[in-house]
N, C-alpha and C positions, 0 to 999 in steps of 0.2 A: 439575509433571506427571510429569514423568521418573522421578523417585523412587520415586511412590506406585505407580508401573505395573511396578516392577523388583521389588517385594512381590510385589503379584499373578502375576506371570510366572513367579515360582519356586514359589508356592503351585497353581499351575496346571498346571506342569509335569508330571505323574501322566496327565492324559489328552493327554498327546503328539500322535501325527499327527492324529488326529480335528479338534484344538484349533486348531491350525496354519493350516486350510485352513478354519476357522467364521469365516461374517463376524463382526465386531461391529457391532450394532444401537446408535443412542442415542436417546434420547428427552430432548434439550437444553428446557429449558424458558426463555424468553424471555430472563433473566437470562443464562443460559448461550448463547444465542445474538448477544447486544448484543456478551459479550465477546468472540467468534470478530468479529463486525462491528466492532470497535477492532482487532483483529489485524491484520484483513485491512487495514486503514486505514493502520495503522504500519507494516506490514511495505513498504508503497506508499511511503506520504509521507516518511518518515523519510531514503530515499534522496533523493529530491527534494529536502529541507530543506539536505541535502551538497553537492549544487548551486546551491542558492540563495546560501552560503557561500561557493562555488568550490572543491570536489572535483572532480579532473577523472572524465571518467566511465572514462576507463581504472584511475583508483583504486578506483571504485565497483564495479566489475565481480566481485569475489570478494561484496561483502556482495547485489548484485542476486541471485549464484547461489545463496549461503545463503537469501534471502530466496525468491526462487522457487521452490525447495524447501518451502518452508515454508507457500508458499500449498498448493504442491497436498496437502500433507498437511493443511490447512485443507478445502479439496475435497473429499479423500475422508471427512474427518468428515462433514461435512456432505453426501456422497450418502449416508452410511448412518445418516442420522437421522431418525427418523420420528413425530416430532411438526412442530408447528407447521410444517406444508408451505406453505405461502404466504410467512413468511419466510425456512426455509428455502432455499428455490426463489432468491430475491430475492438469498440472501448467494451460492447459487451462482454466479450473474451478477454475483457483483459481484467475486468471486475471480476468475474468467475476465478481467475488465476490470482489473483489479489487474495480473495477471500481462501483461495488453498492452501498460503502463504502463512494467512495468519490462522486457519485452522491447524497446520503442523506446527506453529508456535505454541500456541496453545495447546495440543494436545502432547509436547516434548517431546515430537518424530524427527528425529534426525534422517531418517533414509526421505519420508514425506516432504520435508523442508528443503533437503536438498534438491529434491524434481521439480518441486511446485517454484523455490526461486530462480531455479535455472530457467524454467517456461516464462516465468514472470518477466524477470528480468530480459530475454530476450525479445518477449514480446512487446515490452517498453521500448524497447532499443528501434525494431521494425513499425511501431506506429510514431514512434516521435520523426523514423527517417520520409515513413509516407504518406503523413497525415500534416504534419505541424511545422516539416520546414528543418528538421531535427532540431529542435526543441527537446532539452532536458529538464526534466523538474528541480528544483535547488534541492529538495531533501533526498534525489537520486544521487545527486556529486557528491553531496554533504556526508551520505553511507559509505558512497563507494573512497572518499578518503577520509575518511575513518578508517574502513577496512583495512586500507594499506597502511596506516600509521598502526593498526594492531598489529599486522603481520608484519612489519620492521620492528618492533619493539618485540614481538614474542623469538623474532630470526636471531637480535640482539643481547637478550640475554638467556638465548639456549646457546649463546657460547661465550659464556660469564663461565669465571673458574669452576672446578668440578663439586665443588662442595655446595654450589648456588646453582646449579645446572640440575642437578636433583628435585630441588625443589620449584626451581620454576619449569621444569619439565612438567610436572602436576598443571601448575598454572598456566602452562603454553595449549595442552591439550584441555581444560576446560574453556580457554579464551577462545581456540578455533575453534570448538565446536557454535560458539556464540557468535565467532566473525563469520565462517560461511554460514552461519542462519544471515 
């Protein structure tokens, strides 16, 4: 994307201030709009997969603020498009929910993260089923088994003999707070 817009910007450059201060209009057609709905997906879940791993979240904190960046200029794509407004509309809220996701990462809210990825995540679930055909994004499958592979392994060995049961009881309760982020 970057490339082909550093062409244009120099070819453009002749009507100067006028050009500077013109919105840009798009008119995304559904293809082009699924892709922005995978963005916004990975730009979310992909952090969360780091924690799933065990990234602590003070590592994560430089790629959450690349990443939040990223949504909003996903955002403003998408307030200045104007085709398909009904899923437009849908990915806006879904950007907003995105970026609530990754601000209760980043700010280590457990009660936050739990709401923001329950909204998130449901609202992924109702635009993939009525916008794209139900279409999942691979980094959504890719968290969600993850997830389940840490909660068999933490079910697994909280009932490991009693003398290892102790101590991965510590470890079982710092891993799920990092598997439901």
């Amino acid at each position: 994307m970057g490339l082909s817009g550093c062409g244009q910007t120099k070819s453009s450059h002749s009507s100067a201030a006028s050009s500077s201060t013109k919105l840009v209009m798009h008119k995304y057609t559904t293809a082009q709009l699924q892709s922005r709905y995978d963005q916004i997906c990975n730009l979310t879940v992909r952090p969360l997969l780091k924690l799933v791993y065990g990234t602590s979240v003070d590592d994560l904190k430089p790629t959450l603020k690349r990443n939040q960046t990223k949504l909003e200029h996903l955002a403003l794509e998408l307030k200045n498009n104007s085709s398909n407004t009904a899923t437009t509309q849908a990915l806006s809220g879904y950007v907003t929910d995105a970026e609530a996701v990754l601000k209760a990462v980043s700010d280590n809210n457990q009660t936050e993260f739990n709401a923001a990825t329950k909204k998130f995540f449901k609202k992924s679930s109702n635009i993939a089923k009525s916008n794209f055909s139900g279409h999942t994004p691979q980094s959504l499958i890719t968290y969600s088994q993850a997830v389940q592979s840490a909660a068999k392994a933490n079910s697994s060995s909280s009932s490991s003999s009693s003398s290892s049961t102790t101590s991965s009881s510590s470890s079982t309760t710092s891993s799920s707070s990092h598997s439901s982020k």
